[in-house]
N, CA, C and O atoms as a GROMACS GRO file, in nm:
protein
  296
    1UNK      N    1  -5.225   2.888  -4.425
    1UNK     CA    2  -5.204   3.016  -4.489
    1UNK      C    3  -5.054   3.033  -4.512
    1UNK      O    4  -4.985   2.991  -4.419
    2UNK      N    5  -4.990   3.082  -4.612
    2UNK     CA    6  -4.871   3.063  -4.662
    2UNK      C    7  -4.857   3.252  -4.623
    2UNK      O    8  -4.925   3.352  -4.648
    3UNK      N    9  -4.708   3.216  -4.538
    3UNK     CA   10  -4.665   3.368  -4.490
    3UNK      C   11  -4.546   3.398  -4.543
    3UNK      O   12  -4.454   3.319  -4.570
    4UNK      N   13  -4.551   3.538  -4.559
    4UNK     CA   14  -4.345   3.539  -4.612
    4UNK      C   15  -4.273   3.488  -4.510
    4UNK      O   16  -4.336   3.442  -4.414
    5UNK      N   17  -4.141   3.487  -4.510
    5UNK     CA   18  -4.045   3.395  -4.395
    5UNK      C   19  -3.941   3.409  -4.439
    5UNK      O   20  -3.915   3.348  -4.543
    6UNK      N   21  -3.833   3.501  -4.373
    6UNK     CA   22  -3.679   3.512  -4.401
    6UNK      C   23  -3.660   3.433  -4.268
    6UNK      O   24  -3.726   3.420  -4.165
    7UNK      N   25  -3.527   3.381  -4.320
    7UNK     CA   26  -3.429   3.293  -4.242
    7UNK      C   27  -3.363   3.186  -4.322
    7UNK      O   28  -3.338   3.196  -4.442
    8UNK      N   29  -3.325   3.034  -4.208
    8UNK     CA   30  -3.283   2.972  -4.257
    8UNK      C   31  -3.368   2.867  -4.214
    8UNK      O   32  -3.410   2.866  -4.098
    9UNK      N   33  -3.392   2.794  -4.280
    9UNK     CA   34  -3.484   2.616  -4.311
    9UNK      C   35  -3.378   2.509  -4.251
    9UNK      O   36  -3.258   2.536  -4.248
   10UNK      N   37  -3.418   2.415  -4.215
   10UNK     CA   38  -3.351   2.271  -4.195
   10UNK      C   39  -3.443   2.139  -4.234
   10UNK      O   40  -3.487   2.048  -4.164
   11UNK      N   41  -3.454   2.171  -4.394
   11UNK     CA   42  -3.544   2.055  -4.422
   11UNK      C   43  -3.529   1.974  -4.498
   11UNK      O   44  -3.482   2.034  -4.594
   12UNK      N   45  -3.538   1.851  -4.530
   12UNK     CA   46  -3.490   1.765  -4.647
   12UNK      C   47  -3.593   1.693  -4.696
   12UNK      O   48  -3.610   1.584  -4.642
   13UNK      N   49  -3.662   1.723  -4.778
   13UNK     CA   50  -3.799   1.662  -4.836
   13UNK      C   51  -3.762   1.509  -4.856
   13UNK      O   52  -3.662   1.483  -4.923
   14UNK      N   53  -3.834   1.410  -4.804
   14UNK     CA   54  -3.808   1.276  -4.846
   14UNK      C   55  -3.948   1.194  -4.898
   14UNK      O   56  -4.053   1.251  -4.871
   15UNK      N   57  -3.954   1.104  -4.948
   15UNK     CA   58  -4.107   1.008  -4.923
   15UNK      C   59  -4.158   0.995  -4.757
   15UNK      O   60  -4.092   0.953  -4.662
   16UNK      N   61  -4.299   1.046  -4.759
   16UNK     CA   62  -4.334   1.041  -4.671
   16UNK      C   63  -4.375   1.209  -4.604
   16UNK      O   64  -4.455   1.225  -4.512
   17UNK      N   65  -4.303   1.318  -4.670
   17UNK     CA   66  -4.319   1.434  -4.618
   17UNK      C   67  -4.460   1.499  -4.678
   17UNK      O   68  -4.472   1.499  -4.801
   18UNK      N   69  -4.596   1.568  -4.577
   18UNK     CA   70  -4.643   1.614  -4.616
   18UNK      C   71  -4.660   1.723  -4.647
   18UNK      O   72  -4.680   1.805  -4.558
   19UNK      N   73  -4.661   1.761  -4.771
   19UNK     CA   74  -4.685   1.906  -4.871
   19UNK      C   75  -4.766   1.972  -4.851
   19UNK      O   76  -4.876   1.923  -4.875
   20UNK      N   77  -4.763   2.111  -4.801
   20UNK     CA   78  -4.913   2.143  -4.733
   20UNK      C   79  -4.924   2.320  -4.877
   20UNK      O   80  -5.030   2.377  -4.902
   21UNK      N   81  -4.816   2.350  -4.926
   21UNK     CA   82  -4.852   2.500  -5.010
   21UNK      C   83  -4.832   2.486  -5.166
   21UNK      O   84  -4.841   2.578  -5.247
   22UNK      N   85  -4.796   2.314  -5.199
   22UNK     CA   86  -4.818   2.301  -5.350
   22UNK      C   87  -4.896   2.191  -5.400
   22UNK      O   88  -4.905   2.114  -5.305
   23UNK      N   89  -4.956   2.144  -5.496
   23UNK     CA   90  -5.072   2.022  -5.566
   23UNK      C   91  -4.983   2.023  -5.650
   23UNK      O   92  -4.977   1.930  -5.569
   24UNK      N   93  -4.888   2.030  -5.745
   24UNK     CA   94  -4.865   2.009  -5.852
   24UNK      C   95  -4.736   2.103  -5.857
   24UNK      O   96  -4.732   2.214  -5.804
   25UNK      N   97  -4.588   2.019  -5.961
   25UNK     CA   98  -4.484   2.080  -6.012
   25UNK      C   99  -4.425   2.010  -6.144
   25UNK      O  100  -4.433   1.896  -6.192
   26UNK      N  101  -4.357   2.140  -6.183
   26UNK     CA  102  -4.290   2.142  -6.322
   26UNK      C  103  -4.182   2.128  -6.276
   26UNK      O  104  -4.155   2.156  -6.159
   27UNK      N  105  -4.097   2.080  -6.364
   27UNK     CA  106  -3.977   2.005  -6.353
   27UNK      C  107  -3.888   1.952  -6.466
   27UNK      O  108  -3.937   1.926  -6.576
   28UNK      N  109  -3.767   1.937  -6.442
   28UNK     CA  110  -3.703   1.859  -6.585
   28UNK      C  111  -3.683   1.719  -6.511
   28UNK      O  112  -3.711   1.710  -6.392
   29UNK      N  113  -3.626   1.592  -6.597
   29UNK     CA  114  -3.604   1.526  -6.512
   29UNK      C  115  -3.462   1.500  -6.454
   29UNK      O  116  -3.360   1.501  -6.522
   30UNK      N  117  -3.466   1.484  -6.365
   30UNK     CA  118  -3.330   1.474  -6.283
   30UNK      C  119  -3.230   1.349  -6.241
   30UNK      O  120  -3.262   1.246  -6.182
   31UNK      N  121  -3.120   1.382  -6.282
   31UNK     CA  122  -3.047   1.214  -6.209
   31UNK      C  123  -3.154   1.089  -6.125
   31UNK      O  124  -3.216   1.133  -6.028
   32UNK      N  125  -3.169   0.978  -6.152
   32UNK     CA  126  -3.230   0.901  -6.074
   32UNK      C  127  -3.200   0.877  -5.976
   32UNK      O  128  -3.292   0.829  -5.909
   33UNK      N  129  -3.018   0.896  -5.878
   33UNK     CA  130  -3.023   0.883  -5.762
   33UNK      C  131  -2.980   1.007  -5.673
   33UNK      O  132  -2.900   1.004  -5.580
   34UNK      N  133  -3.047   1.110  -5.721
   34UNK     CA  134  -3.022   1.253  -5.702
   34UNK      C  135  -3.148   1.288  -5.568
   34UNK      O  136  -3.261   1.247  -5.543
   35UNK      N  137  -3.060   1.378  -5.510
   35UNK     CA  138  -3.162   1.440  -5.382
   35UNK      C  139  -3.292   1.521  -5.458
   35UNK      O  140  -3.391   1.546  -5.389
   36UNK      N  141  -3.289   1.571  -5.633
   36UNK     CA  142  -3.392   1.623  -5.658
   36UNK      C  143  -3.490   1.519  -5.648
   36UNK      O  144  -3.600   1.549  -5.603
   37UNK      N  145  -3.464   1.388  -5.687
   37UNK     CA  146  -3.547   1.301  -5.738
   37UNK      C  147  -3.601   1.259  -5.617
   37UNK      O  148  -3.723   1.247  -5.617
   38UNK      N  149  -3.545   1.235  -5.521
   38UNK     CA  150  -3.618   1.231  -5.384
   38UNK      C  151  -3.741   1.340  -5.329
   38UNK      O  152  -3.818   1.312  -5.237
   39UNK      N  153  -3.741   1.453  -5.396
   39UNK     CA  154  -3.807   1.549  -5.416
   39UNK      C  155  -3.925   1.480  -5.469
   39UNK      O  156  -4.019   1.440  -5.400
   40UNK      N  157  -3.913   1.470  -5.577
   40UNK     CA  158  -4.045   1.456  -5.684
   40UNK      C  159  -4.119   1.325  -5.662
   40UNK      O  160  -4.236   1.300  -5.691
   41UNK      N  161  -4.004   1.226  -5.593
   41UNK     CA  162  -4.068   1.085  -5.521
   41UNK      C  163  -4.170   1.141  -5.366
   41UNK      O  164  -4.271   1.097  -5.312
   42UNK      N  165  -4.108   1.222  -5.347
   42UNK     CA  166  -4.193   1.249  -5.185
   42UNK      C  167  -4.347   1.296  -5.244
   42UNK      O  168  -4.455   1.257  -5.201
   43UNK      N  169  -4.320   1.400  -5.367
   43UNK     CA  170  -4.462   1.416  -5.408
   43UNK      C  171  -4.545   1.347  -5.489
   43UNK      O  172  -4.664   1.373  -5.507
   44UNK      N  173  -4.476   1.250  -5.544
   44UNK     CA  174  -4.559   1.173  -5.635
   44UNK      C  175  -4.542   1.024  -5.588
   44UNK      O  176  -4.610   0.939  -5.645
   45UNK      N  177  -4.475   0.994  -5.509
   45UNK     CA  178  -4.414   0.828  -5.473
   45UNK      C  179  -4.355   0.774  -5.514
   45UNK      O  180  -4.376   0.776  -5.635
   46UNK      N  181  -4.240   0.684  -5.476
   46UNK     CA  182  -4.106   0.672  -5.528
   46UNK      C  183  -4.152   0.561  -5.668
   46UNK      O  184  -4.113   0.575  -5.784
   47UNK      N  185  -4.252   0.442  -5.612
   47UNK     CA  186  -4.313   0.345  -5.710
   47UNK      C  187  -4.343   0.399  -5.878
   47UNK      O  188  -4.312   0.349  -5.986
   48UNK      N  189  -4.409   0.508  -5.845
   48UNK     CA  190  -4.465   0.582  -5.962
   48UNK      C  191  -4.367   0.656  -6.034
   48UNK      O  192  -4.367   0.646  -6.156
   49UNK      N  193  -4.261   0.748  -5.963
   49UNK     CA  194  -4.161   0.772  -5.975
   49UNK      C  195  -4.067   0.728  -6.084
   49UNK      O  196  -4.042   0.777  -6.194
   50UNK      N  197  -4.007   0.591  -6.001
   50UNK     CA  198  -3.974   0.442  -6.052
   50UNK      C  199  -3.969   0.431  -6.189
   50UNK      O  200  -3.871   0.425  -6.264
   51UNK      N  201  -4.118   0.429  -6.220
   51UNK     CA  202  -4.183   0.371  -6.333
   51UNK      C  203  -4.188   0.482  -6.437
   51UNK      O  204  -4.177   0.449  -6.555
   52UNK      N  205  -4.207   0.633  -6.399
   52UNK     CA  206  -4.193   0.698  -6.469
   52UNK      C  207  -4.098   0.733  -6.523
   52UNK      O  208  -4.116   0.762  -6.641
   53UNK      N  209  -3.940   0.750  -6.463
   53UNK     CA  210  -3.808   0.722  -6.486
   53UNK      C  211  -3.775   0.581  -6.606
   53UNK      O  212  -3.735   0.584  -6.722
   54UNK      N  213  -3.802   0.499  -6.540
   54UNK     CA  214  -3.796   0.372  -6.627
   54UNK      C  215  -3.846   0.398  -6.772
   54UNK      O  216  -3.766   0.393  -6.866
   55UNK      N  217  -4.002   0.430  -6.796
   55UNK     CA  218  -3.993   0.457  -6.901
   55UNK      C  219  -3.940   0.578  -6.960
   55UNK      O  220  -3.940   0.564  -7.082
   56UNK      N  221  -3.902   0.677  -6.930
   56UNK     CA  222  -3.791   0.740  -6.930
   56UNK      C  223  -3.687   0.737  -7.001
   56UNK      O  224  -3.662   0.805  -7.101
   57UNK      N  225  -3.609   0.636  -6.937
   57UNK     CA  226  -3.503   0.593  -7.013
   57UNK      C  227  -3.485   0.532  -7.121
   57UNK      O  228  -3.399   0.538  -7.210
   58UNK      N  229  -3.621   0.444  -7.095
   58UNK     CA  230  -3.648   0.349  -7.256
   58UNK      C  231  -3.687   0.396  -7.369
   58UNK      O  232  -3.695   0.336  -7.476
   59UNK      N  233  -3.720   0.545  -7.337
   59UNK     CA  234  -3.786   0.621  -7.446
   59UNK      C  235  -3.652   0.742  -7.475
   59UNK      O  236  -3.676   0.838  -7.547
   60UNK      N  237  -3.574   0.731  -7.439
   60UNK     CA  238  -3.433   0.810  -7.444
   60UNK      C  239  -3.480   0.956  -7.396
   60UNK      O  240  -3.485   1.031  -7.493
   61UNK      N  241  -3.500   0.991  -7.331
   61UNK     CA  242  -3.564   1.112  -7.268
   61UNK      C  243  -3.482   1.174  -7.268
   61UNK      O  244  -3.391   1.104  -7.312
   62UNK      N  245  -3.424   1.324  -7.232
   62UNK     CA  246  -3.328   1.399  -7.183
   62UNK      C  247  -3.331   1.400  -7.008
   62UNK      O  248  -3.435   1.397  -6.942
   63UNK      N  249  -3.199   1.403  -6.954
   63UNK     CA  250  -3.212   1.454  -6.823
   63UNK      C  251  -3.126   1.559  -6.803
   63UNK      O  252  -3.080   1.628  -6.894
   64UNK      N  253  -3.101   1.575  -6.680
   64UNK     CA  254  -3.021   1.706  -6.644
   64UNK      C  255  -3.093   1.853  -6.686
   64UNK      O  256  -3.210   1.843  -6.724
   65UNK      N  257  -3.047   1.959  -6.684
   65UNK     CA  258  -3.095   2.078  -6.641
   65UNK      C  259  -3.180   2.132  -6.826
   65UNK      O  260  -3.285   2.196  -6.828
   66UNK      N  261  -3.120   2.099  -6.930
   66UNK     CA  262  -3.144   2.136  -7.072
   66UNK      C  263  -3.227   2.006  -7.095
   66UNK      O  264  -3.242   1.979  -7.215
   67UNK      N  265  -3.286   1.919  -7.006
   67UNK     CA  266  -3.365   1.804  -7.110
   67UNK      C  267  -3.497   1.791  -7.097
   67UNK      O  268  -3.547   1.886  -7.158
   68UNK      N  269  -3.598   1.711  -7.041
   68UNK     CA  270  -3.721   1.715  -7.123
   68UNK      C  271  -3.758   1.715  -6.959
   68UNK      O  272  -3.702   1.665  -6.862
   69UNK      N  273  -3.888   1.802  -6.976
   69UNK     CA  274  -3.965   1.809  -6.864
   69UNK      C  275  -4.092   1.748  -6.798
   69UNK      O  276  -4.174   1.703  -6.878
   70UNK      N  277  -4.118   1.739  -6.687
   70UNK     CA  278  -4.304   1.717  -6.672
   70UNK      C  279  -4.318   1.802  -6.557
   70UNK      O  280  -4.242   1.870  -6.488
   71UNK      N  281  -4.455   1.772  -6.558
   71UNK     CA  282  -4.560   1.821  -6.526
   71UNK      C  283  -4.584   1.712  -6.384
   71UNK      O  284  -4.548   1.598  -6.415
   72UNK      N  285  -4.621   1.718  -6.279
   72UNK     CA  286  -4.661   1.629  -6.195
   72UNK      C  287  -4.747   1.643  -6.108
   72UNK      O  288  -4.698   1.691  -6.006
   73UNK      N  289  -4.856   1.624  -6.101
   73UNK     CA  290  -4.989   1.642  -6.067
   73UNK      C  291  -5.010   1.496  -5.971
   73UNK      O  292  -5.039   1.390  -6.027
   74UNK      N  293  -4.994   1.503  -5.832
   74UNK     CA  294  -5.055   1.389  -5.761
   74UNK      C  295  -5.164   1.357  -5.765
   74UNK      O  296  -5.201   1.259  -5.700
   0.00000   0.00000   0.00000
């Protein structure tokens, strides 16, 4: 059950962390060796990740905060 919660957190999402209050996020894409991207690797896996980046780049995608987004559905 997801509760409100003021304070302060000490957490650093990595591969391997389990997600227990989201299935799915929107997103732009982010630097490839960026702490966001470690984000979106913990929820989707760095492999898949990887590959999705890769083509990515080959397809000239935008990154950073104004460029092209997804959708990521594990």
């Amino acid at each position: 059950m997801i509760q409100p919660f003021a304070g302060d957190t000490c957490i650093f999402i990595t591969p391997g962390y389990r997600f227990r209050a989201i299935d799915e996020l929107m997103t732009n894409f982010h630097l490839p060796k960026s702490t966001l991207f470690i984000l979106v690797s913990a929820l989707m896996g760095l492999e898949r990740m990887q590959a999705a980046y890769a083509y990515a780049i080959a397809n000239e995608y935008r990154f950073y905060s104004y460029g092209d987004s997804s959708l990521l559905l594990p």
